[in-house]
N, C-alpha and C positions, 0 to 999 in steps of 0.2 A: 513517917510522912506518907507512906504510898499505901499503910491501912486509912491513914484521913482520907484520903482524896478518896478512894474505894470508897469509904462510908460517904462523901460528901456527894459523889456520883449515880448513888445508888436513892437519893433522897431528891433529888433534880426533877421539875415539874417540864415536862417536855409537850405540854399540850400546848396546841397554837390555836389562837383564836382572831378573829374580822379587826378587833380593834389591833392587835399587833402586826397582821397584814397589812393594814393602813401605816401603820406608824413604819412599816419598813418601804412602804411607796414613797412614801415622804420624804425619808430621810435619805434614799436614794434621787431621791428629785433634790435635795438640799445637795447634796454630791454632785452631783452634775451642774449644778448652777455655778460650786465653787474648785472646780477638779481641779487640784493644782498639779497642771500639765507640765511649765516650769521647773517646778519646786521637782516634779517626777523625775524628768529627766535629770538634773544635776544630781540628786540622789542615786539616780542611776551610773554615774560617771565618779562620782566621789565616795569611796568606800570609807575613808573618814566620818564621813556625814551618816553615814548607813550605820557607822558605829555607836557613833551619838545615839541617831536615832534611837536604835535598838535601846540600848543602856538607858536612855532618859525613860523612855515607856518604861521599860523595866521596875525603873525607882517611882515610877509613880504609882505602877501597877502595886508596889508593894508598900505604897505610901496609903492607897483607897485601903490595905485588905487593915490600916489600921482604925478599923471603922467600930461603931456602935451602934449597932442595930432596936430601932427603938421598940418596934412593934414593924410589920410584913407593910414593906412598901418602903419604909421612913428607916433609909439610912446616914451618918451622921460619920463623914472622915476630911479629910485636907484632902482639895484638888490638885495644885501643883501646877493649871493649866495658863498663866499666865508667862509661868517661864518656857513652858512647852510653845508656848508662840510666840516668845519673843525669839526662842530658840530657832524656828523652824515656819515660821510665820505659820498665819490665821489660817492660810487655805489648805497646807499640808496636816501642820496641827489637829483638824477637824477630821479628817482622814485617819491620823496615824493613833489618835486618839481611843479611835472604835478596838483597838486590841485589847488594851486593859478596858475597858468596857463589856468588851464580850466574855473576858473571863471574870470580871464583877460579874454582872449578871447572870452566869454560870453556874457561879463554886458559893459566891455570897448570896447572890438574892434569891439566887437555885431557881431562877427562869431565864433559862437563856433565851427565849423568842421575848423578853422586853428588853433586851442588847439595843434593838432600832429605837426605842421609846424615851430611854435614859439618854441612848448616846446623843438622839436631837434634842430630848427638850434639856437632860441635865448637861449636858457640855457643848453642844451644836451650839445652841444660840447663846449660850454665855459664853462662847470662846469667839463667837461674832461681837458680840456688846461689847468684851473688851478690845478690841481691835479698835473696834469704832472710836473709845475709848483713849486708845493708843494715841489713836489721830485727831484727835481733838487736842492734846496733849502737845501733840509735836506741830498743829496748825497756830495754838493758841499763845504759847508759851517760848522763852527762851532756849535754844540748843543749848543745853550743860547738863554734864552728866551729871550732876545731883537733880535738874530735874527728870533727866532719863530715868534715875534710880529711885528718887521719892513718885515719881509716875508709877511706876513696877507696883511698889507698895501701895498707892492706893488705888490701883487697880485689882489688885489681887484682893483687896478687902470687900473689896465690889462684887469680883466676881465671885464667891461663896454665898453674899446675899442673893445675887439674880440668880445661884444655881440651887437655893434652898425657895426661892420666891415660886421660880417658875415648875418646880416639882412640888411643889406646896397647892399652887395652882390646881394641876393635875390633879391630882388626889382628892382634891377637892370638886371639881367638874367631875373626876368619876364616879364620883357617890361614896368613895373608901370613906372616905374621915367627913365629919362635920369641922365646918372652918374654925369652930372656938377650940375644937381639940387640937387641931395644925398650929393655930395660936399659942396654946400655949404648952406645946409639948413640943415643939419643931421651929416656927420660926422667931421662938424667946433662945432659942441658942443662938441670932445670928450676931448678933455682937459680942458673943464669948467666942466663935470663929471665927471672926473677921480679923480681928488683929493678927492672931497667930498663924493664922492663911496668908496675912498681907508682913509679916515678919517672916517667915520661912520663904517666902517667893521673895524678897527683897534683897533678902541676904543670899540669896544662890544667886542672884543679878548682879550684887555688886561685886560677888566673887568673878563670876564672867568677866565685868569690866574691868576689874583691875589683873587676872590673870589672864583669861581667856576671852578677851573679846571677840575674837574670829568665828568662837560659838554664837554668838548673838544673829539673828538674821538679816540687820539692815541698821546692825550699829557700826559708828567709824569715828575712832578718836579723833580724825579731822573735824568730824561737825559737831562733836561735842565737845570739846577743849580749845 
């Protein structure tokens, strides 16, 4: 394990360039708009919660490294980030996010100055849309936890589309790929991971609510049952 990482840290492109300057202006400007001062403090106060924390990044962190690299730029694995906010809400979530992000783009994509680039466009603003999501969901719809739990799922099946859409995007504004390649090498996977993205986040949800709902961050057997 500690000749991998040697070889892996030895092959790391550590040059910084204007456009990832930007992209970490940014995404500290995205920080700021959403700091979750709240969510800090009680995390501060509850070592339980610190536990979570940890642990869930954790499993997600080693959820991305089961990834398939298609060609430099275009990586292809399960998010996870639906349960991570329904865990922890949207504001922390976006924050606590950037750790396995920065060691994604580290160890796997071997440019750690695109950490600010990924973590806004690939999880920053799909961990917003489903939030948004969330609430549309719970403005819309009946309190019951089936639809708590069928929401989960087809949220999660969303957010792997808007996190393959809006880096598909990119790649495409920066001149890397031409759109008919992203087409059909990249965004023809999204309905092969949309299920199994909105099946695996569905089923960690409905484990919370029937065992551990006190994990969830703004779920309460009272307003859904």
């Amino acid at each position: 394990m500690m000749s991998f990482m040697q070889d892996r840290w030895q092959t790391i492109d550590w040059s910084l360039g204007l456009g990832q300057i930007i992209a970490l202006v940014l995404l500290l400007f995205w920080l700021w708009m959403a700091w979750p001062k709240e969510e800090l403090l009680q995390l501060k106060r509850d070592k339980s919660l610190q536990t979570r924390l940890f642990i869930t990044a954790f499993a997600i962190n080693g959820l991305w490294l089961l990834n398939a690299s298609i060609t430099a730029g275009i990586h292809v694995h399960f998010l996870g980030i639906v349960v991570f906010m329904l865990m922890f809400g949207w504001r922390l979530a976006t924050l606590a996010i950037l750790l396995p992000v920065a060691f994604f783009s580290t160890f796997v994509m071997q440019k750690p100055f695109d950490a600010a680039l990924y973590g806004l466009l690939g999880f920053a603003i799909p961990i917003f849309i489903a939030y948004l999501f969330y609430c549309k969901v719970y403005q819309s719809l009946p309190h019951h936890v089936f639809v708590y739990i069928f929401g989960a799922f087809i949220n999660a099946g969303l957010s792997i589309v808007v996190h393959i859409l809006v880096w598909a995007t990119w790649l495409w504004l920066s001149g890397e790929y031409a759109w008919g390649y992203l087409v059909d090498n990249y965004l023809l996977l999204m309905p092969l991971l949309g299920f199994p993205e909105a099946l695996l986040n569905g089923m960690a949800v409905t484990f919370m609510v029937v065992y551990r709902p006190y994990w969830l961050f703004d779920y309460s057997d009272k307003q859904y049952f």
